[in-house]
mmCIF file as Biopython writes it, N, C-alpha, C and O atoms, coordinates in Angstrom:
data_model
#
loop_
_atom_site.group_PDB
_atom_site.id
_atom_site.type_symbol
_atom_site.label_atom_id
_atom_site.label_alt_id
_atom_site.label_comp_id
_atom_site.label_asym_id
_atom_site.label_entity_id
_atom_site.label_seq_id
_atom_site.pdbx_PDB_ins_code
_atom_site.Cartn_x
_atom_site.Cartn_y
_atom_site.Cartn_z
_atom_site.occupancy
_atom_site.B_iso_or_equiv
_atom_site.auth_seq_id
_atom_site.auth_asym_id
_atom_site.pdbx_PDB_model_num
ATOM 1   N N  . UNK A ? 1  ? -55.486 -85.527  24.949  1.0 0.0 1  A 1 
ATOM 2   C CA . UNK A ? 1  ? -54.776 -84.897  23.860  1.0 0.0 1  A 1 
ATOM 3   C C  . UNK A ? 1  ? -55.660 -83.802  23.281  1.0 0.0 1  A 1 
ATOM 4   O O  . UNK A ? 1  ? -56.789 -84.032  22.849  1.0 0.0 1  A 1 
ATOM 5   N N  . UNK A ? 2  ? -55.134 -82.692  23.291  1.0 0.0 2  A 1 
ATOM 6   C CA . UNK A ? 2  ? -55.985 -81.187  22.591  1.0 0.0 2  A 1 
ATOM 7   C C  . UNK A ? 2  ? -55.786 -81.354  20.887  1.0 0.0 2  A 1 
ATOM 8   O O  . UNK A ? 2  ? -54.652 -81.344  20.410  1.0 0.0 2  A 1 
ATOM 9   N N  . UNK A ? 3  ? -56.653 -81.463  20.273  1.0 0.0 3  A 1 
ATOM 10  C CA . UNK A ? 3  ? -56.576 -81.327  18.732  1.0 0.0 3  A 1 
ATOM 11  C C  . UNK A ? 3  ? -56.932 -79.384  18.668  1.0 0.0 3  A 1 
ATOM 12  O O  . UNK A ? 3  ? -57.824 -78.596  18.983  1.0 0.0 3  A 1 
ATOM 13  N N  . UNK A ? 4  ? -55.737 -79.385  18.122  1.0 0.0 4  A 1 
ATOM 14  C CA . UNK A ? 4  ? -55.378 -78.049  17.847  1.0 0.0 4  A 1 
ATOM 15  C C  . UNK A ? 4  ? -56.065 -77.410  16.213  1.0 0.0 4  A 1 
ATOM 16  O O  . UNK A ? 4  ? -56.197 -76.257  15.804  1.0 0.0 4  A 1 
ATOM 17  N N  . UNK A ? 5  ? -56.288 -78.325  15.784  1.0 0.0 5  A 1 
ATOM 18  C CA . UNK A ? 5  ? -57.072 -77.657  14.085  1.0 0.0 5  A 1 
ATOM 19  C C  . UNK A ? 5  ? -58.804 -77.171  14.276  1.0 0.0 5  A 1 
ATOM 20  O O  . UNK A ? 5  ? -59.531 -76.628  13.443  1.0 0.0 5  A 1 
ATOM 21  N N  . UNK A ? 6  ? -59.134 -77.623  15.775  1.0 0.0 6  A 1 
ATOM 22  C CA . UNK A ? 6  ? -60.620 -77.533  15.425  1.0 0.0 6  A 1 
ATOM 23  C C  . UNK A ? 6  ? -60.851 -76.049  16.217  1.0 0.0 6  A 1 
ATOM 24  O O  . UNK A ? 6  ? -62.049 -75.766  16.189  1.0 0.0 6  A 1 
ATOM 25  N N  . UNK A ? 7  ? -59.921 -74.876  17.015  1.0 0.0 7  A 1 
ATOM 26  C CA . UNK A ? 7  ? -59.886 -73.348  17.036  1.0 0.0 7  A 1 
ATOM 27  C C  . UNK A ? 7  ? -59.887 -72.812  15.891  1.0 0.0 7  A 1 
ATOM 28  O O  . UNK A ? 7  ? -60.605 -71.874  15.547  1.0 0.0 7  A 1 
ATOM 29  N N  . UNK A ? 8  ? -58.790 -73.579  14.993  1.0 0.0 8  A 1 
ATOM 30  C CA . UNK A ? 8  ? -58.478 -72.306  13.830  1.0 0.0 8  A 1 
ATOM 31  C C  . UNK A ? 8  ? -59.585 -72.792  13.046  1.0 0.0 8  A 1 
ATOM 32  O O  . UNK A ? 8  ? -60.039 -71.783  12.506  1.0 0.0 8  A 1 
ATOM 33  N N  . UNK A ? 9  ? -60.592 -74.268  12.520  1.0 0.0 9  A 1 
ATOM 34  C CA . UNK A ? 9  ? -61.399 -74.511  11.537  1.0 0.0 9  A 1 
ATOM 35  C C  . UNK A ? 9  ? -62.610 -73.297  12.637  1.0 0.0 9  A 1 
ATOM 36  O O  . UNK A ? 9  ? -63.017 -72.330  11.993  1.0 0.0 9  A 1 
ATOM 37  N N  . UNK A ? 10 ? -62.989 -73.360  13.786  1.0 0.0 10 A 1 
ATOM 38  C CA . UNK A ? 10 ? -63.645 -72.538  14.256  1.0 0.0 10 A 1 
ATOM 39  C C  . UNK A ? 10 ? -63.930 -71.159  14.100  1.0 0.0 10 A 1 
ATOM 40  O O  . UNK A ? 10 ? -65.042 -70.630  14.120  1.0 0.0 10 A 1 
ATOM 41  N N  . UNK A ? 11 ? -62.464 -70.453  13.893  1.0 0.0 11 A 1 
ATOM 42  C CA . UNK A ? 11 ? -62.088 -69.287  13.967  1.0 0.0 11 A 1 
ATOM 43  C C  . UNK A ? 11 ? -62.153 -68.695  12.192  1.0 0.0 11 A 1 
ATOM 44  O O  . UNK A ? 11 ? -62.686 -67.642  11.843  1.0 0.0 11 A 1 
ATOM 45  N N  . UNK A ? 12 ? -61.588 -69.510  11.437  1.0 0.0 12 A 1 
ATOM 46  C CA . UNK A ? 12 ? -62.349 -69.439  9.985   1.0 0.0 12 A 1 
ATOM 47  C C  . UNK A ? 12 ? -63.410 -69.336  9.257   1.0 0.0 12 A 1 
ATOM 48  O O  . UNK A ? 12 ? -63.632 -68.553  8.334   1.0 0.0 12 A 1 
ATOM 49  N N  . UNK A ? 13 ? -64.556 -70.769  10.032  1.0 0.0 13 A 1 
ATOM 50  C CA . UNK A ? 13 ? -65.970 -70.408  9.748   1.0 0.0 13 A 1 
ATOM 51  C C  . UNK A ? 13 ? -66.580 -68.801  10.276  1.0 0.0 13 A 1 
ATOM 52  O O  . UNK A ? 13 ? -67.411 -68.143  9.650   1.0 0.0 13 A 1 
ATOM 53  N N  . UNK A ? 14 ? -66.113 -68.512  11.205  1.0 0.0 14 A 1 
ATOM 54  C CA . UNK A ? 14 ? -66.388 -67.019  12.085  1.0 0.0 14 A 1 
ATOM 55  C C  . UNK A ? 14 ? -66.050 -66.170  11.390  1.0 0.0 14 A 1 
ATOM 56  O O  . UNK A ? 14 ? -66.821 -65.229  11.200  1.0 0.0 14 A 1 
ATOM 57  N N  . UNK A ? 15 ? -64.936 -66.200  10.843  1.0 0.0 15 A 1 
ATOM 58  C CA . UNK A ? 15 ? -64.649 -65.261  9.760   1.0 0.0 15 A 1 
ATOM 59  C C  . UNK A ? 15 ? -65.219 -64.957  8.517   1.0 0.0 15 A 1 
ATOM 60  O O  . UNK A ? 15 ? -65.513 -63.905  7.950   1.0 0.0 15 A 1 
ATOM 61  N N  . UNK A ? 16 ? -65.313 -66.337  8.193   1.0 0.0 16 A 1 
ATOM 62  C CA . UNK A ? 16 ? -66.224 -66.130  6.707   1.0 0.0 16 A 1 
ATOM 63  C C  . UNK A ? 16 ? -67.383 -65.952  7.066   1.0 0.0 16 A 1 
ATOM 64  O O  . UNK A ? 16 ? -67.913 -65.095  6.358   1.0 0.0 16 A 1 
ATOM 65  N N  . UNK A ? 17 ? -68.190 -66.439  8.003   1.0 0.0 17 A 1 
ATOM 66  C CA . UNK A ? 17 ? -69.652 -65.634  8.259   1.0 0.0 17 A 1 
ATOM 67  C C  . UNK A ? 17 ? -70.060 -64.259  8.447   1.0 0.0 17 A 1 
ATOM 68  O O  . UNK A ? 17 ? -71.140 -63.738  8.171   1.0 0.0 17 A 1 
ATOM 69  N N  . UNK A ? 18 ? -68.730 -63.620  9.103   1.0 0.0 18 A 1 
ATOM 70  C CA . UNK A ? 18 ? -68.679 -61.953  9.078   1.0 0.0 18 A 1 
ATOM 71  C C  . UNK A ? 18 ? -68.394 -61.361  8.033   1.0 0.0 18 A 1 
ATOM 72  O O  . UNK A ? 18 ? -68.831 -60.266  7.680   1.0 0.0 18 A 1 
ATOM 73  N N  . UNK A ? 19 ? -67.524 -62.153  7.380   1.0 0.0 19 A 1 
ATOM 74  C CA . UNK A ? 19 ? -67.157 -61.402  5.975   1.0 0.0 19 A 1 
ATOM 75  C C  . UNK A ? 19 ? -68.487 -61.622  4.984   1.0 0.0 19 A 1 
ATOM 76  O O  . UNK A ? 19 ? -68.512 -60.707  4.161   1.0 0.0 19 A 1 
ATOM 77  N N  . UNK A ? 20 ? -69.461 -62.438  4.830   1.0 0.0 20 A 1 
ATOM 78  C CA . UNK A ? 20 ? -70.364 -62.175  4.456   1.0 0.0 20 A 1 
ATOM 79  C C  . UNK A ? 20 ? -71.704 -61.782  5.057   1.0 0.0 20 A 1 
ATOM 80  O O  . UNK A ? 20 ? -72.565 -61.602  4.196   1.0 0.0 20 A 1 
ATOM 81  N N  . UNK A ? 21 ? -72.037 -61.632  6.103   1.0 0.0 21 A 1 
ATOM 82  C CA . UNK A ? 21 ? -73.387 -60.994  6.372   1.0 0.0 21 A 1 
ATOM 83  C C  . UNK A ? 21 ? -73.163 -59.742  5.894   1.0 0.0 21 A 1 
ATOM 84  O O  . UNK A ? 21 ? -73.786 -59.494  4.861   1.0 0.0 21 A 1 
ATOM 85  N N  . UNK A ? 22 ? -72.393 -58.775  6.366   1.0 0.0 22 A 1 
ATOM 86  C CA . UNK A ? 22 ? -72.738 -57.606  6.011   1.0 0.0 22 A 1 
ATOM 87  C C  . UNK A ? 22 ? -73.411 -57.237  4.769   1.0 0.0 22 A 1 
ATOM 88  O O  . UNK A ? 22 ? -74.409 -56.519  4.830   1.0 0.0 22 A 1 
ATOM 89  N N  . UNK A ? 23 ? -72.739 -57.869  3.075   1.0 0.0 23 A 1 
ATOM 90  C CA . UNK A ? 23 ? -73.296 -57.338  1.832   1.0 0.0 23 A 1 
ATOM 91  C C  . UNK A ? 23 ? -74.951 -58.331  2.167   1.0 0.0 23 A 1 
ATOM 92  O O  . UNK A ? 23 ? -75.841 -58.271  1.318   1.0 0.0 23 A 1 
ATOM 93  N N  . UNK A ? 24 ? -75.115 -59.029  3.238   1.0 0.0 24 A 1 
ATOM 94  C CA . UNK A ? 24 ? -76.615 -59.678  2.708   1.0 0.0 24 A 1 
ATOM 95  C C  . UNK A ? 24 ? -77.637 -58.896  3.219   1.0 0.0 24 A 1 
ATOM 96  O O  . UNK A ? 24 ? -78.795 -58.865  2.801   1.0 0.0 24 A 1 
ATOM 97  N N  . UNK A ? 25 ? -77.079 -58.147  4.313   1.0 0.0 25 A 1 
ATOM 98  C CA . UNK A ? 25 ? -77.417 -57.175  5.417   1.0 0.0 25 A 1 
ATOM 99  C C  . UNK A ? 25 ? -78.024 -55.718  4.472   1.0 0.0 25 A 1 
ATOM 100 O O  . UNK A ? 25 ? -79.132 -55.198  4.605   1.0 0.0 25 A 1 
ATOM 101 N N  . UNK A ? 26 ? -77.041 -55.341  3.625   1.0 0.0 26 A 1 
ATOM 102 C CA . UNK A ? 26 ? -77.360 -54.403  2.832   1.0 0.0 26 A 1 
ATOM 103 C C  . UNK A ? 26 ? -78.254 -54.113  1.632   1.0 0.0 26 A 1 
ATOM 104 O O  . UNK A ? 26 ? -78.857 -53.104  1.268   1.0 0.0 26 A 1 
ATOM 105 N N  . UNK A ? 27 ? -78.158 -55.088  1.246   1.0 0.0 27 A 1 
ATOM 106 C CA . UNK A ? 27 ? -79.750 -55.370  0.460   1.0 0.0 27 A 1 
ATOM 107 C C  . UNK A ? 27 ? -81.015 -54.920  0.296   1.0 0.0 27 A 1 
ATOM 108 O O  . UNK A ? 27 ? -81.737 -55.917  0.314   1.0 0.0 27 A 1 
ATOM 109 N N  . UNK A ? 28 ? -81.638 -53.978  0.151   1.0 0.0 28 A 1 
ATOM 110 C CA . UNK A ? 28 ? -83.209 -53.677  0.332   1.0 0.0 28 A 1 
ATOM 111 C C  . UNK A ? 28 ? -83.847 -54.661  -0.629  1.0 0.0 28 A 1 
ATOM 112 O O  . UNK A ? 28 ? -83.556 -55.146  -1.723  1.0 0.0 28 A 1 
ATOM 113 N N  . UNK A ? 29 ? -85.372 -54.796  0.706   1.0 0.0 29 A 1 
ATOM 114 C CA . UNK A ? 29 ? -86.251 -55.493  -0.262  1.0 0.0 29 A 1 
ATOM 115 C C  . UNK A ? 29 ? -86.786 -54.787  -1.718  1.0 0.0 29 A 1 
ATOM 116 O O  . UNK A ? 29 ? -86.925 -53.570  -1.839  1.0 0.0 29 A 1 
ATOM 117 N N  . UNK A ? 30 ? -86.987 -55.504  -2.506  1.0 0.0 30 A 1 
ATOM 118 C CA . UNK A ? 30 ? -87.283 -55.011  -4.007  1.0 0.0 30 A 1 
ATOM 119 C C  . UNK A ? 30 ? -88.650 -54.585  -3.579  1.0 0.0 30 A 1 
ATOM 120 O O  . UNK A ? 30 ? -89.319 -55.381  -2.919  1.0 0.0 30 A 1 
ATOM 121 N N  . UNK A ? 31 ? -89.289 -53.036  -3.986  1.0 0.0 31 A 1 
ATOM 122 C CA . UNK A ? 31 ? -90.524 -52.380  -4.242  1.0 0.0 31 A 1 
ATOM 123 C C  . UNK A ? 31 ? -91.108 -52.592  -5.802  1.0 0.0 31 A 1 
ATOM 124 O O  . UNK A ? 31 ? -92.066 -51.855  -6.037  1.0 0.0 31 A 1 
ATOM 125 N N  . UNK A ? 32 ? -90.854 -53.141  -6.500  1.0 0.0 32 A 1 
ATOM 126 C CA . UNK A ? 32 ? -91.125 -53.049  -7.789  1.0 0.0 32 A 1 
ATOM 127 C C  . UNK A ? 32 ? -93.075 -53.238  -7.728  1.0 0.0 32 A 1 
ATOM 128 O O  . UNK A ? 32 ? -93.614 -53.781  -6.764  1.0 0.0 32 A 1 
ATOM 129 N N  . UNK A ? 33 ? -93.622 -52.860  -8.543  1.0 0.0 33 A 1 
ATOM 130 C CA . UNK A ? 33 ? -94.977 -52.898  -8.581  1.0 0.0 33 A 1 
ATOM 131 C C  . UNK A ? 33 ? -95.364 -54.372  -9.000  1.0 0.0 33 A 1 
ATOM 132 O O  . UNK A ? 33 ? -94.394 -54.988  -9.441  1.0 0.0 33 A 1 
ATOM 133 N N  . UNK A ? 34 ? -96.313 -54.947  -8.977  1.0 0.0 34 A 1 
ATOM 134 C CA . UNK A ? 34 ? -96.586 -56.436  -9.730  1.0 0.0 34 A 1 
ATOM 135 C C  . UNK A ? 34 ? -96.824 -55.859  -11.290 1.0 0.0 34 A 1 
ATOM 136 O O  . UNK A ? 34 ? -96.834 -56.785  -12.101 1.0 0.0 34 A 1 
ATOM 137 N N  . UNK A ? 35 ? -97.011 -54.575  -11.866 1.0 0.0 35 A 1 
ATOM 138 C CA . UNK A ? 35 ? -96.823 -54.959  -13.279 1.0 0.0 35 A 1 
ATOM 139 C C  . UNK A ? 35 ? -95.350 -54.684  -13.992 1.0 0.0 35 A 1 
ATOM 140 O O  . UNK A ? 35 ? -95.042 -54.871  -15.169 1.0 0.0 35 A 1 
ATOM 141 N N  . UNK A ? 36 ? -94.380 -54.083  -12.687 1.0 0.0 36 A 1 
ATOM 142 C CA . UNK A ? 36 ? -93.186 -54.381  -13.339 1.0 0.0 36 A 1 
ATOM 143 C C  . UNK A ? 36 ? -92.613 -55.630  -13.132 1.0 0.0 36 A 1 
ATOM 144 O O  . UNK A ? 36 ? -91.702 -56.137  -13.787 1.0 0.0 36 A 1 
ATOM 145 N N  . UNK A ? 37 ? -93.315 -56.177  -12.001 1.0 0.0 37 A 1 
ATOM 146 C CA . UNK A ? 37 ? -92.563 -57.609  -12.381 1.0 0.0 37 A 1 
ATOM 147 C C  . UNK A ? 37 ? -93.262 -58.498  -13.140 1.0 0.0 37 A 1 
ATOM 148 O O  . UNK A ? 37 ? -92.864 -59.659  -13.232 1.0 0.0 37 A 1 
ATOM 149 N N  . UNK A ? 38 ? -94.517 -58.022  -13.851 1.0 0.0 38 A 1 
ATOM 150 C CA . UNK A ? 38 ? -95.294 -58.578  -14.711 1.0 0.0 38 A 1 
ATOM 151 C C  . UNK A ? 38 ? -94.607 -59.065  -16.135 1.0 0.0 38 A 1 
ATOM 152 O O  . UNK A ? 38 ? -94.544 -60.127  -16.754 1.0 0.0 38 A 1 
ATOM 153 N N  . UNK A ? 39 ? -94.068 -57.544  -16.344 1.0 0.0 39 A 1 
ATOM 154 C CA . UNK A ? 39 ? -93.416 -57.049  -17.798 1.0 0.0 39 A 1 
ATOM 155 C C  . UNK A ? 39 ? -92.518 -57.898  -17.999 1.0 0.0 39 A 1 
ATOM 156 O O  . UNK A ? 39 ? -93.121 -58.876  -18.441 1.0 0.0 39 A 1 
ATOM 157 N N  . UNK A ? 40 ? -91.496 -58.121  -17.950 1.0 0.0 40 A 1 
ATOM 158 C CA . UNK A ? 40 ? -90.120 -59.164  -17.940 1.0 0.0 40 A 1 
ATOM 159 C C  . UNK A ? 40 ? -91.158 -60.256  -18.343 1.0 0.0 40 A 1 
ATOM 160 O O  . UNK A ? 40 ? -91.452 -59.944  -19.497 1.0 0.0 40 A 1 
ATOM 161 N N  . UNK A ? 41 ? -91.785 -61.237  -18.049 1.0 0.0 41 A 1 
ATOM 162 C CA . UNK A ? 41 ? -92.440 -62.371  -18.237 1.0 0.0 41 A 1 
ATOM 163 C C  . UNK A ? 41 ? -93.375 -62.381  -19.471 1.0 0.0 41 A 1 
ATOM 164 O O  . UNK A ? 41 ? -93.146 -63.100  -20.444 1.0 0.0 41 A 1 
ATOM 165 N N  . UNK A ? 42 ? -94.317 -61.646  -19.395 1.0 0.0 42 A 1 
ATOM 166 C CA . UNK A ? 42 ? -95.111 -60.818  -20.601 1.0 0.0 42 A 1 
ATOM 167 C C  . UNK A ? 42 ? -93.945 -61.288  -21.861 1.0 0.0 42 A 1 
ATOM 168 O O  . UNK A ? 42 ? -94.131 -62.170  -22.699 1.0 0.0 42 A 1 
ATOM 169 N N  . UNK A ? 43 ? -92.911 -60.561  -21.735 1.0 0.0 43 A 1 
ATOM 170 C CA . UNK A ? 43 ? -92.475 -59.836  -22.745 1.0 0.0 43 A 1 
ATOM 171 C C  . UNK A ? 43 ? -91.669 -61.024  -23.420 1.0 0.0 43 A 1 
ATOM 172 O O  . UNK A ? 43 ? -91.610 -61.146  -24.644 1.0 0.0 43 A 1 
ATOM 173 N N  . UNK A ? 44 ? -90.986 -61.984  -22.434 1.0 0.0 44 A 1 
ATOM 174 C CA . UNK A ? 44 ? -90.704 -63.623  -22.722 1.0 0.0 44 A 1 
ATOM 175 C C  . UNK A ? 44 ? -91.332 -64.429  -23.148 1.0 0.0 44 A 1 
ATOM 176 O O  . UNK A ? 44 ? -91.021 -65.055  -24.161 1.0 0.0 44 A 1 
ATOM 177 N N  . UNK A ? 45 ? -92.559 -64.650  -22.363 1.0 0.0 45 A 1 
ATOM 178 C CA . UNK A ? 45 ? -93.632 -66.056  -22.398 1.0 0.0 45 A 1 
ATOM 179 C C  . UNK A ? 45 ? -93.261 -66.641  -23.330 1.0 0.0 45 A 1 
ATOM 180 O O  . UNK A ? 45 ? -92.370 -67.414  -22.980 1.0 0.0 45 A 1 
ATOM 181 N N  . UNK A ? 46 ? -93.496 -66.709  -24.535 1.0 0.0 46 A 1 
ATOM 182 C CA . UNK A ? 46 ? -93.572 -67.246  -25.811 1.0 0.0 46 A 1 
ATOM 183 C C  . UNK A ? 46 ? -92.278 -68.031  -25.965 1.0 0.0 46 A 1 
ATOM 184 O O  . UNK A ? 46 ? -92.371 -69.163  -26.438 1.0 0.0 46 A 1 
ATOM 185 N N  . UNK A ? 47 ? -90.847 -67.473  -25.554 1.0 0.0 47 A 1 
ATOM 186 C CA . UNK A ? 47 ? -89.728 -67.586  -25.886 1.0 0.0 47 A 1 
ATOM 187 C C  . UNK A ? 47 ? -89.092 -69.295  -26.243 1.0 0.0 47 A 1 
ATOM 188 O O  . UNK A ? 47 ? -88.361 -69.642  -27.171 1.0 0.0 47 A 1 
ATOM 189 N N  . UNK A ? 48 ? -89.706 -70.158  -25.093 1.0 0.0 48 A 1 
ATOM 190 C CA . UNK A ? 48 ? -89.459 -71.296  -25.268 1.0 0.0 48 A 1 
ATOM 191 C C  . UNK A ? 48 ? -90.410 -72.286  -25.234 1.0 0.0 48 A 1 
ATOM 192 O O  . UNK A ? 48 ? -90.287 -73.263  -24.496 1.0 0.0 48 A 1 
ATOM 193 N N  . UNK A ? 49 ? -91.375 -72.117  -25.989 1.0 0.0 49 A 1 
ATOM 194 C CA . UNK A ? 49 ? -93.314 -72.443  -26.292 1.0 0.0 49 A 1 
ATOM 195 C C  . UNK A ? 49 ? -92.670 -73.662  -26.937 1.0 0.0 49 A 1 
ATOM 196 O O  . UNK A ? 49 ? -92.954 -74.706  -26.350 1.0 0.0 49 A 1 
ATOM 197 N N  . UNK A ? 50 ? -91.744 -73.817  -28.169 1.0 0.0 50 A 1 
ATOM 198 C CA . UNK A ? 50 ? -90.961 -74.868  -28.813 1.0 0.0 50 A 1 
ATOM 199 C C  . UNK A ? 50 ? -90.646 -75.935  -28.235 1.0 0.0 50 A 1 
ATOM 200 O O  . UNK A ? 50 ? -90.830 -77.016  -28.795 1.0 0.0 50 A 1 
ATOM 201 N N  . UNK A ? 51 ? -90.069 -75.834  -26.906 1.0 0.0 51 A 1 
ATOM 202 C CA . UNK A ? 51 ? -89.726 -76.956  -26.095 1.0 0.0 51 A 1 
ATOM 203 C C  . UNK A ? 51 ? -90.559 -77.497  -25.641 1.0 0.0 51 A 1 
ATOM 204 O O  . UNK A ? 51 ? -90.714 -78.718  -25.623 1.0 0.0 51 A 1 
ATOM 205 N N  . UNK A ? 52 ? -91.340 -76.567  -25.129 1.0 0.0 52 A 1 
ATOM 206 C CA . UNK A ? 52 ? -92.561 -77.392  -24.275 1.0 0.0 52 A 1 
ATOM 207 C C  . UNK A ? 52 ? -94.007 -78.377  -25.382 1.0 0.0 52 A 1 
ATOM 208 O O  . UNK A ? 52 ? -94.793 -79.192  -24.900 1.0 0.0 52 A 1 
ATOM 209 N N  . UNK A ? 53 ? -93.971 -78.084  -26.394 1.0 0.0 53 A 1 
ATOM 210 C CA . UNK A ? 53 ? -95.223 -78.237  -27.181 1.0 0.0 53 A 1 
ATOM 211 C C  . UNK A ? 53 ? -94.863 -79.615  -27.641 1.0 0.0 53 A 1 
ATOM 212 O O  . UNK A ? 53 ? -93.763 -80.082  -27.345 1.0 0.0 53 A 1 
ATOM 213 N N  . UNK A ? 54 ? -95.880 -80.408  -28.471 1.0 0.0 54 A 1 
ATOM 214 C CA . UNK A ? 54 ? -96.047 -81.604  -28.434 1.0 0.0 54 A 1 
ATOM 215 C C  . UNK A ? 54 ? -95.267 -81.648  -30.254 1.0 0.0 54 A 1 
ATOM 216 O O  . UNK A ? 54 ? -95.465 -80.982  -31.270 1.0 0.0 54 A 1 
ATOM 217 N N  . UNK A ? 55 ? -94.244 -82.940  -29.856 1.0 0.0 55 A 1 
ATOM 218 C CA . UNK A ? 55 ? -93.258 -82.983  -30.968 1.0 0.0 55 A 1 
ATOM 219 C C  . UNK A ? 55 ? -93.887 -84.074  -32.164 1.0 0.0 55 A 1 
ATOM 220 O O  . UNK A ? 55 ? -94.346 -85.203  -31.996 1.0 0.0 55 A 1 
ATOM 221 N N  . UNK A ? 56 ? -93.742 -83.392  -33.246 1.0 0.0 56 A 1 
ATOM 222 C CA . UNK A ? 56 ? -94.431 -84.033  -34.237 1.0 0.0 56 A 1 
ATOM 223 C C  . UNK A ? 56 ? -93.143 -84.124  -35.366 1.0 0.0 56 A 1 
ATOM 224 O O  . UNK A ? 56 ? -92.421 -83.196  -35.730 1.0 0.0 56 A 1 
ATOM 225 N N  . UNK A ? 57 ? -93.104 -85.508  -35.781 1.0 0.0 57 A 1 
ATOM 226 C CA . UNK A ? 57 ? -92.047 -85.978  -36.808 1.0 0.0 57 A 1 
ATOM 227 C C  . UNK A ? 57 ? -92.549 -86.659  -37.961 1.0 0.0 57 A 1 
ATOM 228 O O  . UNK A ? 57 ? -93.565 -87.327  -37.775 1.0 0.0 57 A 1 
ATOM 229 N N  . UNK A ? 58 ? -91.947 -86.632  -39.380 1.0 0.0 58 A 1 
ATOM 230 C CA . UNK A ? 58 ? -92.467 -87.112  -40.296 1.0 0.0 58 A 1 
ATOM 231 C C  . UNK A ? 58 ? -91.499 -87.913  -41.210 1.0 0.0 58 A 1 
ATOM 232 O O  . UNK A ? 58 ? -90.685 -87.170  -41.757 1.0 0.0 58 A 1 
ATOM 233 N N  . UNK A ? 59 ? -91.396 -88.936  -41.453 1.0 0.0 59 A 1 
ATOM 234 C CA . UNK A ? 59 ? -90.596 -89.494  -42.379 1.0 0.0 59 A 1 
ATOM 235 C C  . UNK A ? 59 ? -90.993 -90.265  -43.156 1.0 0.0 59 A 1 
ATOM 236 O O  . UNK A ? 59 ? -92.124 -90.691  -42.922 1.0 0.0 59 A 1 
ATOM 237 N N  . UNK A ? 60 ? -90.363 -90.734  -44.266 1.0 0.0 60 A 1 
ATOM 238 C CA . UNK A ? 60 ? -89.930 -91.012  -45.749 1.0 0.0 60 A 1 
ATOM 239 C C  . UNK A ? 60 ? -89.380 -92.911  -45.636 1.0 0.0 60 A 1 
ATOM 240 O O  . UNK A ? 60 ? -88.223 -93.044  -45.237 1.0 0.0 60 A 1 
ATOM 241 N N  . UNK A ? 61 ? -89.869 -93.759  -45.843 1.0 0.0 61 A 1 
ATOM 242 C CA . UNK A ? 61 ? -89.441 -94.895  -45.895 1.0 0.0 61 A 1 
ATOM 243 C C  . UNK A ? 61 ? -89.616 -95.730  -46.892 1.0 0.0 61 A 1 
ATOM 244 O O  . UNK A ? 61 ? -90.773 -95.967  -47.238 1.0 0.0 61 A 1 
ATOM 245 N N  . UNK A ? 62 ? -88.598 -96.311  -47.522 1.0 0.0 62 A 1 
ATOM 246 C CA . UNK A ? 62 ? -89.132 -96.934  -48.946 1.0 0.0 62 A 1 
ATOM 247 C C  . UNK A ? 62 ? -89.498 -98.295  -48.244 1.0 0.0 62 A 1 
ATOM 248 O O  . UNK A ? 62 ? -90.234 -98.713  -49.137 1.0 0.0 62 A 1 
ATOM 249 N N  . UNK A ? 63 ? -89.511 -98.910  -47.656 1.0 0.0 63 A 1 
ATOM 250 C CA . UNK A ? 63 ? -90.130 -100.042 -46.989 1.0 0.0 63 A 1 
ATOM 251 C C  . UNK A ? 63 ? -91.371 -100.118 -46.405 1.0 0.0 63 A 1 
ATOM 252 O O  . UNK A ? 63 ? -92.066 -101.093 -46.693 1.0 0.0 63 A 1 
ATOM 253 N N  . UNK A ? 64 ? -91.928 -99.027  -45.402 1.0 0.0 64 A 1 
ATOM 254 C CA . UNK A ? 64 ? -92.972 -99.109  -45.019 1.0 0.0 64 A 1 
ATOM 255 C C  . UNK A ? 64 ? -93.904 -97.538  -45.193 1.0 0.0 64 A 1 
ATOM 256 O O  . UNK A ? 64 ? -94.901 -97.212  -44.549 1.0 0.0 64 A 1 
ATOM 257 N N  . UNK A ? 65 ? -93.291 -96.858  -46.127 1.0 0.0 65 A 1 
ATOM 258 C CA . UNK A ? 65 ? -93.802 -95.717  -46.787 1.0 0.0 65 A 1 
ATOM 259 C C  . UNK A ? 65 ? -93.990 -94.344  -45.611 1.0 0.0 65 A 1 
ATOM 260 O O  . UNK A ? 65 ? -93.105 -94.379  -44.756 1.0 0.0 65 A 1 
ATOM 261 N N  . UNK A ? 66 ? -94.686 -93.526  -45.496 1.0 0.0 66 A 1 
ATOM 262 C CA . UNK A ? 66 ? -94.615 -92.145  -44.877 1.0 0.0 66 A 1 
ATOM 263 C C  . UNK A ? 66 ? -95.266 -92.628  -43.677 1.0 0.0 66 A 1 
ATOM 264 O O  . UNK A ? 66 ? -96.125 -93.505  -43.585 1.0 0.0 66 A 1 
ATOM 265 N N  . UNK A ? 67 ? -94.483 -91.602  -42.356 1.0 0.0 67 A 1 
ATOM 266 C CA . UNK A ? 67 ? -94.750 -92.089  -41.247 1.0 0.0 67 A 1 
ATOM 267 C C  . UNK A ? 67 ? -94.891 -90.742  -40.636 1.0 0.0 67 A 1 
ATOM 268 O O  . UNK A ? 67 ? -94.324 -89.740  -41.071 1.0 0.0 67 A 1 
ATOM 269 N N  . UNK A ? 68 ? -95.776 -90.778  -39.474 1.0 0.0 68 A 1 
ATOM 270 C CA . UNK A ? 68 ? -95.987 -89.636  -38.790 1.0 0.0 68 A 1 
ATOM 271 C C  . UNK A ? 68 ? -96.436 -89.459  -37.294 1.0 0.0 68 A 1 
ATOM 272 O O  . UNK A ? 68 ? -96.584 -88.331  -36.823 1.0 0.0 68 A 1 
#
């Protein structure tokens, strides 16, 4: 018995692989200097220093008084 769906699933993947190489094809590699790709980062760093840093909490308890 010929299963007839596995030409056209064949013939689809083929298609969509042609329909995309070309734009990946076109692409140039990025020349940027290392201090322009320095800059962007530089100019962030700091941005999410908050998340990463060590979390300090303080509270108020009438039972076992200030906590930290």
């Amino acid at each position: 018995m010929h299963n007839a769906g596995l030409p056209l699933c064949t013939a689809t993947l083929l298609a969509s692989i042609v329909a995309i190489t070309p734009p990946l094809a076109a692409q140039s590699p990025s020349k940027r200097t290392s201090e322009q790709i320095r800059a962007p980062y530089d100019a962030h760093k700091g941005e999410f220093d908050h998340l990463l840093c060590d979390w300090e909490f303080t509270s108020q308890s009438p039972e076992f008084g200030p906590e930290h």
